[in-house]
C-alpha positions in Angstrom: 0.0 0.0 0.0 1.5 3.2 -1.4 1.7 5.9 1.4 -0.4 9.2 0.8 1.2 12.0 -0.9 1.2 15.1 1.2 1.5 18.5 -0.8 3.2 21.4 0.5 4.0 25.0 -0.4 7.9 26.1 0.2 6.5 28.1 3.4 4.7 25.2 4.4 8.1 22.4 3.7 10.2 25.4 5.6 7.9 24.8 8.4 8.0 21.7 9.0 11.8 21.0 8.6 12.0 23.7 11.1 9.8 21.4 13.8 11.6 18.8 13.4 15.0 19.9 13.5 13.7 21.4 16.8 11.9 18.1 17.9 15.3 16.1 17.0 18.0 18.3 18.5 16.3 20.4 21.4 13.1 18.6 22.2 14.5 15.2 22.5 17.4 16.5 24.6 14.9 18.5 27.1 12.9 15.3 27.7 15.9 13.0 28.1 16.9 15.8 30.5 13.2 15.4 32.6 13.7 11.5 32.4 17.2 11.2 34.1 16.0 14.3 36.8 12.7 12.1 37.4 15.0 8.6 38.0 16.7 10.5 40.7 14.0 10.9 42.5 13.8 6.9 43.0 11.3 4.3 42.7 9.9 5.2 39.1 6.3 3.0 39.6 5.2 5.6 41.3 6.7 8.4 39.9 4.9 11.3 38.2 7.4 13.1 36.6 8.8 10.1 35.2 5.8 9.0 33.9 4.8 12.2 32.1 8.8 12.7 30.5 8.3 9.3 29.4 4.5 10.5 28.0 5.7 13.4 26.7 9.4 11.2 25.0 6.4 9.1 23.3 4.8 11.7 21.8 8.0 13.7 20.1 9.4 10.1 18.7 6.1 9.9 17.1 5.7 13.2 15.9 8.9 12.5 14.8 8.3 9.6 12.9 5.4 11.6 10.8 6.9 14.7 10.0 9.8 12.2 8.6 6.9 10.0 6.6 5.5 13.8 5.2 8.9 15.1 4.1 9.2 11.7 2.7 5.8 11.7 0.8 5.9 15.5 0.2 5.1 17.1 -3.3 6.1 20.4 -3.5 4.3 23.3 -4.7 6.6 26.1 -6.1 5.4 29.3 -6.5 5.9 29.3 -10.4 3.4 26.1 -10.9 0.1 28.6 -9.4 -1.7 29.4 -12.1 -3.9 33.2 -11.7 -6.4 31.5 -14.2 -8.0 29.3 -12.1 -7.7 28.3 -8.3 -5.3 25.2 -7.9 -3.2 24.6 -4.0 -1.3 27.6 -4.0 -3.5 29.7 -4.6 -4.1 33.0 -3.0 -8.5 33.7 -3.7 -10.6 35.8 -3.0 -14.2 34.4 -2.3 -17.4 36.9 -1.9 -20.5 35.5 -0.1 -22.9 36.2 -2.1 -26.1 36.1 0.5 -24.2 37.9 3.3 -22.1 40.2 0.7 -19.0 39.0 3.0 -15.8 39.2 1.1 -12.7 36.5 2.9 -9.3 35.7 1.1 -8.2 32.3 1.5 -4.4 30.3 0.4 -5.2 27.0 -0.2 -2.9 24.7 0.9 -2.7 20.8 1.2 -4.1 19.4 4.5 -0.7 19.2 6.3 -0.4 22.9 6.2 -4.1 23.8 6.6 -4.5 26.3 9.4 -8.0 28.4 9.6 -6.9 30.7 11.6 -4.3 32.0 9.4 -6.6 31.8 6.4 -5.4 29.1 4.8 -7.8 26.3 3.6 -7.0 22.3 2.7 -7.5 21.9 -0.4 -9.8 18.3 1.1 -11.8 20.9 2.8 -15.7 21.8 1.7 -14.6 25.1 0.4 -11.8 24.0 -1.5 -13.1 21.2 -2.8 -15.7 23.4 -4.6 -13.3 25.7 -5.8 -10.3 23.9 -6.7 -10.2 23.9 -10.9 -12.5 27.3 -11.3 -12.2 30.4 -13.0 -12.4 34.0 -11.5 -16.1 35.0 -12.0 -17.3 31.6 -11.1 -20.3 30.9 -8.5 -19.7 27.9 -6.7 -22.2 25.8 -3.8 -20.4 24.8 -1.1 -22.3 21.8 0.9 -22.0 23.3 4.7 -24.3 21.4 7.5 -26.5 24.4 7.5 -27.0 24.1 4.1 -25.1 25.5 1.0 -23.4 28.5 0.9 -22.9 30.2 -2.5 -19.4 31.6 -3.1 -18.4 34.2 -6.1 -14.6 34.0 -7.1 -13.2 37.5 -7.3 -10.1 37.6 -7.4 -7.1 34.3 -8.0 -3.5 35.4 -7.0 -0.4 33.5 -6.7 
């Protein structure tokens, strides 16, 4: 079984090298830090701190071991391959609500670098599902569980 491809934009590669470079040589060392204070407090089957360093060494070897699997798997998305024509991952677009007259600018992105809060939309999400392929000018429905939203694409950037 072939493993999922995971697409990223430069920013998005550059940000996760960065975690884990940071999980590998500062992370790991702070927890192997925490485990050898905790054995020196003695009997370790009943020791908290021990227990939670040992938690917390489980999770960064594991988020380890995906970040490594993602850089692996990773297709990258250079600047030059965003097309202004239509909206493809990359993307910079601008989306108008057309009952509520909202206007919101969205990058999409692939789902490893998806982040709401910073605007930037998977490209597996409903909204970029719907607009993924389309023109500027074009009115899309987006299947929301209140309904469907209609979105108007004003503007495509890179």
């Amino acid at each position: 079984m072939s493993e999922k491809e995971v697409i990223l934009t430069q920013e998005g590669l550059k940000k996760l090298e960065e975690e884990l470079e940071n999980l590998k040589s500062v992370k790991r060392r702070e927890v192997a830090e925490r485990i050898k204070i905790a054995i020196g407090y003695g009997d370790i089957s009943e020791n908290s701190e021990y227990e939670d360093a040992k938690n917390e060494q489980a999770f960064i070897e594991g988020r380890i071991i995906t970040l490594e699997k993602m850089l692996r798997n990773a297709r990258i998305i250079n600047n030059d391959e965003v097309d202004t024509d239509t909206v493809s991952i990359g993307s910079i677009v601008t989306l108008k609500d057309i009952e509520f007259n909202d206007t919101f600018e969205y990058t999409i992105v692939g789902t490893a670098e998806s982040d709401p809060s910073q605007n930037k939309i998977s490209n597996e999400s409903p909204v970029g599902k719907a607009i993924l392929g389309k023109k500027k000018g074009a009115v899309v429905d987006v299947n929301v569980p209140a309904g469907i939203i209609q979105y108007e694409i004003i503007d495509i950037k890179k």
